[in-house]
Residue, then its C-alpha position, 0 to 999 in steps of 0.5 A: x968562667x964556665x966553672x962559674x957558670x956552672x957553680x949556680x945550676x950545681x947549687x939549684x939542683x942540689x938545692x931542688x933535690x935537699x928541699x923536701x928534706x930541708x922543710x923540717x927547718x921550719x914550723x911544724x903543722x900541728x897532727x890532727x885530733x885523730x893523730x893526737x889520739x893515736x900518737x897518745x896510745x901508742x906511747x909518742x908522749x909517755x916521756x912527759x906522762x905523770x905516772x907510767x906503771x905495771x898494773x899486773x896481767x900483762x897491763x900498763x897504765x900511763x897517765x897525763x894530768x899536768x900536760x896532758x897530750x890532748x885537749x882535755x883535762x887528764x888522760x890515762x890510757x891503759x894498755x896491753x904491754x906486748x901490742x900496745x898499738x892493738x890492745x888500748x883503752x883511753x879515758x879522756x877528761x874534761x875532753x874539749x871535743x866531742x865524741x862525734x868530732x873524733x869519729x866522724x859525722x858518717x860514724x854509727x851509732x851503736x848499743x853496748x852494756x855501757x850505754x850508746x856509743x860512736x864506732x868510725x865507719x873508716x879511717x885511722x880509727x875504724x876499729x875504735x869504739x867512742x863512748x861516751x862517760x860521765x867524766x869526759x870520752x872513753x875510747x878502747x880497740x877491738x883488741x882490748x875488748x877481746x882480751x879485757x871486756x868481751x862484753x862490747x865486742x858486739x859493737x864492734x860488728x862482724x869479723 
């Protein structure tokens, strides 16, 4: 009778210590926009992507027309095949949010050779610059400026 009893506090505790780990059962919370973004340039979605392919120095290009990873309507980003995380530019069309939604209300305006543009004073996306295009948003790192367009490097700031 007392192997009983202690049968059911067993299964609590073992129950209390797999409970974190047993939420994946359920229903996922869907990754914010921000997450999304970062999930698509570093590569999270290619399996589904239409076209993956070499576009020469270093460079590939993936693009996303019939499920694109994020609310919009086609999505292609280009990238620097050894520091995809460092070295991205995304261009975004027919994008159902704005430019100002992604960077944050505290982001700052800045001026480049392609016209005014947000840069995200912090976060996940502080060394992104958000610029605004014909076709929908282009978003490009730091690190893809210095190796591919020195040009917007000042918008970036210091350091």
């Amino acid at each position: 009778m007392q192997a009983m009893n202690r049968l059911p506090a067993a299964v609590l505790m073992l129950a209390a210590l797999l409970g974190p780990g047993l939420t994946g059962c359920g229903p996922r919370a869907e990754p914010d926009l921000t997450a999304r973004v970062l999930f698509t340039a570093s590569g999270s979605y290619d399996a589904r992507a239409d076209v993956r392919e070499r576009t020469g120095g270093g460079l590939r290009r993936v693009v996303w027309q019939s499920r694109p990873p994020l609310p919009a309507g086609a999505v292609t980003v280009r990238y620097d095949g050894d520091a995809r995380t460092l070295a991205w530019d995304m261009r975004v069309q027919a994008p159902q949010f704005s430019a100002r939604s992604l960077a944050g209300e505290d982001a700052r305006t800045v001026q480049t050779p392609a016209g005014e543009g947000l840069r995200p004073t912090g976060g996940r996306l502080a060394e992104v610059l958000i610029l605004p295009t014909p076709e929908g948003l282009r978003l490009l790192t730091r690190g893809y400026a210095t190796q591919q367009e020195p040009a917007l490097l000042p918008a970036f700031g210091g350091r």
